[in-house]
TORKOL-4160 file (C-alpha; in steps of 0.2 Angstrom, whole numbers, padded with zeros to 4 digits, m for minus):
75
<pt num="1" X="m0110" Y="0058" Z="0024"/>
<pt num="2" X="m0108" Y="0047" Z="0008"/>
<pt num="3" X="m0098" Y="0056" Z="m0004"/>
<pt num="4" X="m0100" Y="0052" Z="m0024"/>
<pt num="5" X="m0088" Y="0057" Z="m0039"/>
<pt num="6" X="m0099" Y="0068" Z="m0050"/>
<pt num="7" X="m0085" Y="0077" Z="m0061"/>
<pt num="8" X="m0085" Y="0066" Z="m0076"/>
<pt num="9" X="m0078" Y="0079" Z="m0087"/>
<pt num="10" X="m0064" Y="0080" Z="m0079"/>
<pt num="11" X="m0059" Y="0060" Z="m0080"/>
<pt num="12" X="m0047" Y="0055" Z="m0093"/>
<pt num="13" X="m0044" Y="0039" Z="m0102"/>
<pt num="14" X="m0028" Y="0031" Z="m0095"/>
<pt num="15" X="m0022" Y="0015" Z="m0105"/>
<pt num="16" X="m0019" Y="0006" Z="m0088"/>
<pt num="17" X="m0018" Y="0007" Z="m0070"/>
<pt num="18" X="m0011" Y="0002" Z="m0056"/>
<pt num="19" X="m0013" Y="m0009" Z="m0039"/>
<pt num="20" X="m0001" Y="m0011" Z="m0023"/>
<pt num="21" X="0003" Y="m0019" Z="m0008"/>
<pt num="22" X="0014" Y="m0015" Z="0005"/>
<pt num="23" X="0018" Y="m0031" Z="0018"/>
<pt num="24" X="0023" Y="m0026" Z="0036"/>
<pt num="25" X="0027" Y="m0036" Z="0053"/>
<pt num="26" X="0022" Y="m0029" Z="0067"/>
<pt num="27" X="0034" Y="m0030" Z="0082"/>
<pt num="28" X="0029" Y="m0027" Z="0100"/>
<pt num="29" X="0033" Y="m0010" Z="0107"/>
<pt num="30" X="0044" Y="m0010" Z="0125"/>
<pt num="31" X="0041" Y="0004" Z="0138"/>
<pt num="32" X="0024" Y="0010" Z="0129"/>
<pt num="33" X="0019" Y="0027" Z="0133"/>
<pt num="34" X="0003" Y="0026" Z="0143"/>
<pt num="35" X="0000" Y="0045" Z="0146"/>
<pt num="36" X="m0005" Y="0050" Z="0128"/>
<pt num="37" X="m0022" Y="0047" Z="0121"/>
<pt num="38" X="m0015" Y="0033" Z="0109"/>
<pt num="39" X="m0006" Y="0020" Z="0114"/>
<pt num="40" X="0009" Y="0012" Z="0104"/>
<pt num="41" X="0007" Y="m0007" Z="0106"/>
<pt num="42" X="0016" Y="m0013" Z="0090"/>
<pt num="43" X="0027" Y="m0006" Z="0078"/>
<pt num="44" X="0027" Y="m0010" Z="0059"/>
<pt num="45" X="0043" Y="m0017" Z="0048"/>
<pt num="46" X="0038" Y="m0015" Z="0030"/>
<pt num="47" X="0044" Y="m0031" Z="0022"/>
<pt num="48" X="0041" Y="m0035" Z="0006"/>
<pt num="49" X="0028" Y="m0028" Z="m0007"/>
<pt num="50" X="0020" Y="m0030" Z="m0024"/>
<pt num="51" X="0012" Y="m0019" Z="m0039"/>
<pt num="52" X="0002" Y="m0024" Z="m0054"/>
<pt num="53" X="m0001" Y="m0016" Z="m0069"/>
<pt num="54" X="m0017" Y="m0018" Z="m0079"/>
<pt num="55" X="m0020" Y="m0014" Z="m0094"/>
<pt num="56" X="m0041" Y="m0006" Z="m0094"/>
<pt num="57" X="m0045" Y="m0022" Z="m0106"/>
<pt num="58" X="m0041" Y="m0032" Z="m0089"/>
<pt num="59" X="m0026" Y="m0038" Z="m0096"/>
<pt num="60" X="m0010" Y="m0042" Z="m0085"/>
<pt num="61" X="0003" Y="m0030" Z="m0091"/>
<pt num="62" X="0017" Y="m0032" Z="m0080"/>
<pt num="63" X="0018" Y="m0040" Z="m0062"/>
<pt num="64" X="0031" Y="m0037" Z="m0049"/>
<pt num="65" X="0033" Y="m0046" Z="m0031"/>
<pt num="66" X="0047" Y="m0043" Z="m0020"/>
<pt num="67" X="0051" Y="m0049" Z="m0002"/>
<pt num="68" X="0067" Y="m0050" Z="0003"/>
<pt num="69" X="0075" Y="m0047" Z="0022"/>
<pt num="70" X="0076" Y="m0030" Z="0015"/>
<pt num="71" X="0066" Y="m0026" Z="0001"/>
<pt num="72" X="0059" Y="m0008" Z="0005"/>
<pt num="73" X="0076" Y="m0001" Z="0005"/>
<pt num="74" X="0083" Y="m0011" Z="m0009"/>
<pt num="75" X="0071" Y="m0004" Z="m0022"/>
């Protein structure tokens, strides 16, 4: 099914928006649970992440990056 965004009227004008990232490694799961219907093979480490904002004339607005050892909980 192909869904299609027909409620125009109810957009609004927004003077920017906004695009992220979010970085992970993915580390190898010990002593997997194999009985279950999915299987944990890896588990993910957020570690670093970036956002944009853009302003809607396509201008760069503000740009933030950061990875550090611990970023996701230094923010």
């Amino acid at each position: 099914m192909l869904m299609k965004f027909k409620n125009y009227k109810a957009m609004k004008n927004v003077p920017f928006y906004f695009v992220k990232d979010l970085e992970a490694d993915s580390d190898p799961i010990e002593n997997s649970i194999i009985n279950e219907k999915t299987i944990k093979l890896r588990k993910q480490k957020p570690n670093s992440y970036s956002y944009t904002l853009i302003q809607t004339d396509g201008k760069l607005a503000k740009e933030i990056a950061r990875r550090t050892p611990n970023s996701i909980a230094e923010s």
